[in-house]
C-alpha positions as CSV (number, residue, x, y, z in Angstrom):
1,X,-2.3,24.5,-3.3
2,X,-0.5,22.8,0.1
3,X,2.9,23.2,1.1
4,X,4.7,20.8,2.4
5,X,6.5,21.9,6.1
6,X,10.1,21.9,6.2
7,X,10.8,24.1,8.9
8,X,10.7,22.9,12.1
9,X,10.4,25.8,14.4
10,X,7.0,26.4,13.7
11,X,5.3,25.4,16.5
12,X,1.8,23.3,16.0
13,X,-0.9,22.9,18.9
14,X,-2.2,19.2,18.7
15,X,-3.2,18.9,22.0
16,X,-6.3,20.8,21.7
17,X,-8.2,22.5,19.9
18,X,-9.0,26.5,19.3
19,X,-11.4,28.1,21.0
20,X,-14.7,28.1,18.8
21,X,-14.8,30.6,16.3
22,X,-10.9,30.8,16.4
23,X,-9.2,31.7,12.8
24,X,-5.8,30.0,12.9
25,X,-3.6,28.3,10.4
26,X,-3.8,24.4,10.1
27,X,-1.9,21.7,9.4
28,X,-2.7,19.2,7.9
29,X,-1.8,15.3,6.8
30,X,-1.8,12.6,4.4
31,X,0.2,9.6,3.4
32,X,2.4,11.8,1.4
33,X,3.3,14.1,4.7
34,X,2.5,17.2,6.3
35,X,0.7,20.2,4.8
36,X,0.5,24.1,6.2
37,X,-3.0,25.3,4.7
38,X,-2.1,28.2,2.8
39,X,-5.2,30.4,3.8
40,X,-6.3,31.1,7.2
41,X,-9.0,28.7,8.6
42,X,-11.8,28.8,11.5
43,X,-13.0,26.4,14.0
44,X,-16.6,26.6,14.5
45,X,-18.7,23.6,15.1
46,X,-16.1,21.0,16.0
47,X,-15.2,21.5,12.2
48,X,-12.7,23.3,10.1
49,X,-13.8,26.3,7.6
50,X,-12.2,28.5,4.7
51,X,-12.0,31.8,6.9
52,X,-12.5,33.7,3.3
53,X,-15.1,31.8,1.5
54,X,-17.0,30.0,4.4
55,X,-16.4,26.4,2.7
56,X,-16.1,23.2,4.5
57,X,-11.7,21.6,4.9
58,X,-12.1,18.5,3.5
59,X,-8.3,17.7,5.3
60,X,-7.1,15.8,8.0
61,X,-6.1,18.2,10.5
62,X,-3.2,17.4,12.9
63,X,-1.9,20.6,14.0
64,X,-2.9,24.2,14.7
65,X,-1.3,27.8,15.8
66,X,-2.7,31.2,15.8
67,X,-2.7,33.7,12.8
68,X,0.5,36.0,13.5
């Protein structure tokens, strides 16, 4: 499950995206609001992936930051 962002000193990169094969955390959107993906995710392809299990993000990414 989502959760929702409230804190707004986490910094999100939506300029640009990772470098391929990055694993980052992601945020994403719908019309209900903002979402931190609670798993870490990789960038491969021009598309988002499950770092764990290899499946597909089927979310609307808007933001991005590295794994810390």
């Amino acid at each position: 499950m989502c959760q929702q962002i409230m804190d707004a000193n986490n910094r999100w990169n939506s300029a640009e995206a990772p470098v391929e094969g990055a694993v980052v955390y992601v945020l994403a959107a719908d019309r209900k609001g903002r979402y931190e993906i609670p798993f870490p995710v990789r960038f491969e392809d021009e598309r988002w992936w499950n770092a764990g299990t290899g499946q597909e993000l089927d979310a609307f990414v808007v933001g991005w930051r590295p794994l810390e």
